[in-house]
C-alpha positions as CSV (number, residue, x, y, z in Angstrom):
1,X,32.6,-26.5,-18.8
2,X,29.2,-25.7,-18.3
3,X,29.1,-27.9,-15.0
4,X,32.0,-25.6,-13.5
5,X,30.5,-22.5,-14.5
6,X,27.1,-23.3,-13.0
7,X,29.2,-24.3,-9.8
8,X,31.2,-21.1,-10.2
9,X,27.9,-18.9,-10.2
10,X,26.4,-20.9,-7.4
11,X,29.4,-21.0,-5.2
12,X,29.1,-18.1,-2.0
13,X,33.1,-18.3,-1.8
14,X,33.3,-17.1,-5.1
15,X,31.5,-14.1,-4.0
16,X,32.8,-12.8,-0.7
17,X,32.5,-8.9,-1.5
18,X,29.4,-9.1,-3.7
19,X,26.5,-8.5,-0.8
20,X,28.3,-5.7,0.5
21,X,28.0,-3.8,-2.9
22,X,24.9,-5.2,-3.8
23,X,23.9,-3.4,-0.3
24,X,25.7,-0.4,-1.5
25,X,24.1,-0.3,-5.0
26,X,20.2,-0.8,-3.1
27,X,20.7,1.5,-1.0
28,X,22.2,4.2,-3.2
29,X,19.7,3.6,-5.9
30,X,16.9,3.7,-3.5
31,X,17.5,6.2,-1.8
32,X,18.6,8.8,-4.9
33,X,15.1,7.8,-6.7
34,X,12.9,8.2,-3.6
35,X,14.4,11.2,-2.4
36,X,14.4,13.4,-6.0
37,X,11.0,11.6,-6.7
38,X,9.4,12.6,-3.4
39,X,11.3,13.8,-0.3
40,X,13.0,16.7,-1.8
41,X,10.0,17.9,-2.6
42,X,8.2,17.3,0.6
43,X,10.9,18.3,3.1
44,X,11.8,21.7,2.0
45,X,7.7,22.4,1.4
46,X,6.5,23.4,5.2
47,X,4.3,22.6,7.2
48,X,1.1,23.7,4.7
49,X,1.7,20.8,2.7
50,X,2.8,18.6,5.9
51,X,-0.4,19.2,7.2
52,X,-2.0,18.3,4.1
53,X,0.0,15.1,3.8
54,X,-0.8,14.1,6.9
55,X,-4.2,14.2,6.7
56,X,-4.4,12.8,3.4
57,X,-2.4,9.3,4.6
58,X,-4.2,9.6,7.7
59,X,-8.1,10.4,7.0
60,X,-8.0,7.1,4.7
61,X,-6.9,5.1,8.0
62,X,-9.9,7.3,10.1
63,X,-7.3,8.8,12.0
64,X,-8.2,12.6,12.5
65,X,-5.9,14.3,14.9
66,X,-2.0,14.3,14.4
67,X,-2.1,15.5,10.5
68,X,0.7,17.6,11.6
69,X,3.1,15.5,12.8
70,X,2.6,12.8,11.2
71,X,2.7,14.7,7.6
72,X,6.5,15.8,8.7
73,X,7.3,12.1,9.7
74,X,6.1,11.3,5.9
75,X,8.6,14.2,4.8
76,X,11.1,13.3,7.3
77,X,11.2,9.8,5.8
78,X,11.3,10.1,2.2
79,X,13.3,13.5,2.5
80,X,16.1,12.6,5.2
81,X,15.7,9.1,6.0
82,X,16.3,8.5,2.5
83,X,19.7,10.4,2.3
84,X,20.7,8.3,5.9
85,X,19.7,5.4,4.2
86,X,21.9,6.1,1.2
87,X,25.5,7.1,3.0
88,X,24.6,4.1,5.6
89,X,23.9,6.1,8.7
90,X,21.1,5.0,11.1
91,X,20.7,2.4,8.4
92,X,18.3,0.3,10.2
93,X,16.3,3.0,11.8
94,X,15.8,5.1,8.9
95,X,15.1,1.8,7.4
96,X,12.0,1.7,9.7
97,X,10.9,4.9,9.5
98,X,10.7,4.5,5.9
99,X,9.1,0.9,5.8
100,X,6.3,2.8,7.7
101,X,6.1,5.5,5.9
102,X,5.4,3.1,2.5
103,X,3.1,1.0,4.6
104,X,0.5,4.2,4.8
105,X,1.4,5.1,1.3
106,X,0.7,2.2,-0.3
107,X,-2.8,1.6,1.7
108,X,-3.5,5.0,1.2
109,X,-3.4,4.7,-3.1
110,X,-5.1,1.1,-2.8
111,X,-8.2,3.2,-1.0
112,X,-8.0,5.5,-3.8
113,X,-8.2,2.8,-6.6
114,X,-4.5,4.2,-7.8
115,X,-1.8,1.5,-7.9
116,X,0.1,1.1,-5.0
117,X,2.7,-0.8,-6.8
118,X,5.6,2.3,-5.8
119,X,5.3,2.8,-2.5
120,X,5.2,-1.4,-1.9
121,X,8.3,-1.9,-4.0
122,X,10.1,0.7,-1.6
123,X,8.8,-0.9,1.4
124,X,10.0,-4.2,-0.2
125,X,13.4,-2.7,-0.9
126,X,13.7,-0.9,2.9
127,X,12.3,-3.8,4.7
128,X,15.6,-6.0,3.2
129,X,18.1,-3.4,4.4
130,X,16.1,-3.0,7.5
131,X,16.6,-7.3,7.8
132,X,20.4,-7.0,6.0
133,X,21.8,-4.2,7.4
134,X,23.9,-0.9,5.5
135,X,26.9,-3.5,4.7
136,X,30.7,-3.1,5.4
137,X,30.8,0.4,3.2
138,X,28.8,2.3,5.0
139,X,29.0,5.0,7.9
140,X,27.6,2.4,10.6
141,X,30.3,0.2,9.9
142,X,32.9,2.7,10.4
143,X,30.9,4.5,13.4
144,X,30.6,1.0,15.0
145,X,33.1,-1.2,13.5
146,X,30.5,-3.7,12.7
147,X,29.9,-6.3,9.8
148,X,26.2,-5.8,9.9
């Protein structure tokens, strides 16, 4: 008994379905926390705090033009991306944006002596659907007809 039930739990055909919804359930999850944690929040606050954002992740790198910009492509990420990520649209893109955004987030708290442990679990968690793919229930799959 126990034999077939290890075989039954190690078995892929037993599982066709499974990393499709485990793709679902990442991406949903992910998205929802990082996006009521921190995008919300960021998106809708202007470009004020964008500025300020950007030169906070950036002046830790000794970059010192761009604060701008790149302070909306923080918000952009975590406040849009996020939302893409979680319906499956522009999975892999968003994916990246987001992947990058965590990079300087997470190098930005390790320069500050705060843990960075956050922002590298999301990069962790976007660099696999960036690799996987949004799955078979997702809007790319329907906009492309793809099995990605």
């Amino acid at each position: 008994m126990r034999k077939k039930i290890t075989l039954f739990l190690l078995d892929k055909k037993a599982f066709p379905q499974f990393r499709h919804w485990a793709l679902l359930i990442l991406r949903i999850v992910a998205g929802y926390f990082l996006f009521m944690n921190h995008g919300f929040d960021k998106i809708s606050a202007g470009p004020e705090k964008w500025m300020k954002l950007g030169a906070l992740g950036l002046g830790g790198l000794g970059i010192s033009f761009g604060h701008l910009f790149f302070g909306f492509m923080a918000a952009f990420s975590e406040g849009v991306c996020t939302v893409f990520v979680a319906f499956g649209f522009l999975t892999r893109f968003a994916s990246f944006l987001l992947i990058m955004t965590m990079g300087v987030a997470g190098i930005f708290h390790l320069g500050r002596g705060e843990s960075p442990e956050s922002a590298f679990l999301y990069l962790v968690i976007y660099l696999a659907l960036f690799l996987a793919g949004s799955g078979a229930y997702s809007i790319d799959r329907f906009l492309w007809n793809s099995r990605k």
